[in-house]
N, C-alpha and C positions, 0 to 999 in steps of 0.2 A: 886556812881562812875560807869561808865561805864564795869571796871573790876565785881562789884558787880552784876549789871545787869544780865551779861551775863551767874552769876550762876543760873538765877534764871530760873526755868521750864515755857513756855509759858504758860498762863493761861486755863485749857480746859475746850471742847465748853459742857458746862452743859443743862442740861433740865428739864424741870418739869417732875412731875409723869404726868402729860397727854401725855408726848413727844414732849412738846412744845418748843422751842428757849427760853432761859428766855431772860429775857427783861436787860441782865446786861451788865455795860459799858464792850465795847469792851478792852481785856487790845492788845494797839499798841507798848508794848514793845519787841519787836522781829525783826529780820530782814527776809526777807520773802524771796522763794527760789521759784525761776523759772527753773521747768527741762525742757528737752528736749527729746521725745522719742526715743528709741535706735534709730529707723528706719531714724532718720533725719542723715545726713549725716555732717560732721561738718562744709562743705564748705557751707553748706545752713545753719545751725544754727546761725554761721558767717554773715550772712545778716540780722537777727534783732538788729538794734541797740540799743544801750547802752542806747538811749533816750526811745526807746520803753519799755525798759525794764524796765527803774525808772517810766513812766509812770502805767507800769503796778503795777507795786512792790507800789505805792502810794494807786492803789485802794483798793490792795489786804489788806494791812494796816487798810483802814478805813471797811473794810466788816470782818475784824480778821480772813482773809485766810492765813493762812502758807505756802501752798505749792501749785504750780501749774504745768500740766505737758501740753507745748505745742506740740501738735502731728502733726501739717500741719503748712509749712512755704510756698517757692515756688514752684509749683509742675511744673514736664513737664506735655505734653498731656498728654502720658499715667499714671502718677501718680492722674492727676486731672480724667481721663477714669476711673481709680480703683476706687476713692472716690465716683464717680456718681453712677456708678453698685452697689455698698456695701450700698448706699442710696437705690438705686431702692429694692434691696432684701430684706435688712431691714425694708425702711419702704415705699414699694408698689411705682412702677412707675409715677401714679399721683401723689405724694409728690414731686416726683421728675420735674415734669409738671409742677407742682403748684409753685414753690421754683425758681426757673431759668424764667429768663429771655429769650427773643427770640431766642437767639444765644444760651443757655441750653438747651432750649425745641427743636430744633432742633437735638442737638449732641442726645437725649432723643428719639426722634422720628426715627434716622436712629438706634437706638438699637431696640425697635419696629419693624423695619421693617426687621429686620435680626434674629429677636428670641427673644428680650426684656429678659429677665431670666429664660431662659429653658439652663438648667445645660450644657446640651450638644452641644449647640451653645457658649459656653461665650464665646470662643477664636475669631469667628468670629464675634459673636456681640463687643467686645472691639477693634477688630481693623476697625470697619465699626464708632467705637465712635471715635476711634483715627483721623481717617482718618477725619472727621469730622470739630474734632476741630483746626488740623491743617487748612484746608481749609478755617474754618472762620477767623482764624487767619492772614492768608493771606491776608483777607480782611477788615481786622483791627477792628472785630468784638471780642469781650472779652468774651468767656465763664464763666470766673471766674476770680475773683482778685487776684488767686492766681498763676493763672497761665499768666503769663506776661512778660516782659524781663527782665533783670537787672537791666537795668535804669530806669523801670517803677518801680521795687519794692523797688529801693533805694528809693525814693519819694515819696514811701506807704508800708510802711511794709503791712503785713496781713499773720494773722495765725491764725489758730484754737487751742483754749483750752478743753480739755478734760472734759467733765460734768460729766461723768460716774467716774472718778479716784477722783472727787471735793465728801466728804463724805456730805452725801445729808442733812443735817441739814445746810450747806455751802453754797450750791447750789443757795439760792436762796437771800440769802445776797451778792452774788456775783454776781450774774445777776443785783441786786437793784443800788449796787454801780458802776456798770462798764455804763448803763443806763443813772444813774447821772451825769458818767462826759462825756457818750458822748453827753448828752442833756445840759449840762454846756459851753462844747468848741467841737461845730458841727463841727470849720474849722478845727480841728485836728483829732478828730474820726469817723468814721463811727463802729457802730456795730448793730451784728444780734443775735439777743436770741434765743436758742435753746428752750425757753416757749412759745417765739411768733410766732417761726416760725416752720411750722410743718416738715419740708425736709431739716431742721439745726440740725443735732445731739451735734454739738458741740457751746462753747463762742467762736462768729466769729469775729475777731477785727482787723481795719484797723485803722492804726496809720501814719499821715501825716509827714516826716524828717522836 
């Protein structure tokens, strides 16, 4: 019975004495829980749908991940400015080169040209990034998918999932099956692995309404 089910403790993720993943059937008796981090605002949590969500909560199921915490939904300029800089510092301005697209390497190149990450310019380089990506915007140039209008992101969800809060035996059963199904149904997903891509700290996932 379903009442009986629910007494039961979800199965845990075991390992060999080498620290290896054993090789046992996943148990998908659980229901799986998508958080949101504090910092999200709940009028933007509010814009991932319900479809996004059972999409997610299905893969999470077949890779035996219980919990995920989505930390970027739609960012303004200067949320998406933060994300870029905490890239560049973290992991080195070429990543950040390397990672973006023309209209990123450019918001990339005017931080560069106003201090790049010397501590004591950040306020001037974040608003010479602001400034930026506003301007490309204008010009109907997309720095990032996450930062877009309303009615672009009703039409595409897109958030970033947390790898670092994913307990690392998880990690990469979760990258395997998120992969699967956007290589399964391309016209509904787009995603970015934070193993293949080196200027992706996070599971990047765009979900078609």
């Amino acid at each position: 019975s379903v009442a009986g089910r629910s007494k039961n403790e979800p199965e845990k993720h075991q390992t060999t004495s080498e620290g290896k993943a054993k090789n046992v059937s996943v148990d998908k008796n659980f229901e799986p829980v998508v958080d949101f981090s504090k910092d999200i605002p709940l009028s933007l949590k509010n814009l991932v749908t319900n479809h996004s969500l059972d999409i997610m909560k299905g893969i999470m199921k077949s890779a035996g991940v219980h919990k995920i915490m989505i930390t970027s939904t739609l960012r303004t300029a200067e949320k998406q400015v933060d994300a870029m800089y905490m890239n560049m510092k973290n992991k080195g301005i070429q990543s950040q080169l390397d990672y973006y697209a023309a209209a990123g390497r450019e918001v990339v190149q005017a931080a560069i040209a106003v201090g790049g990450i010397d501590k004591s310019k950040e306020n001037q380089v974040k608003k010479a990034m602001v400034d930026k990506v506003n301007s490309l915007q204008k010009d109907g140039r997309l720095v990032s998918k996450h930062c877009v209008s309303l009615e672009s992101y009703a039409q595409r969800n897109v958030f970033d999932i947390s790898k670092k809060l994913l307990p690392a035996a998880l990690q990469r059963a979760f990258d395997k099956a998120i992969t699967k199904y956007a290589k399964d149904n391309p016209s509904k997903m787009k995603y970015i692995s934070p193993f293949e891509n080196r200027g992706e700290p996070a599971f990047h996932v765009e979900i078609v309404q």
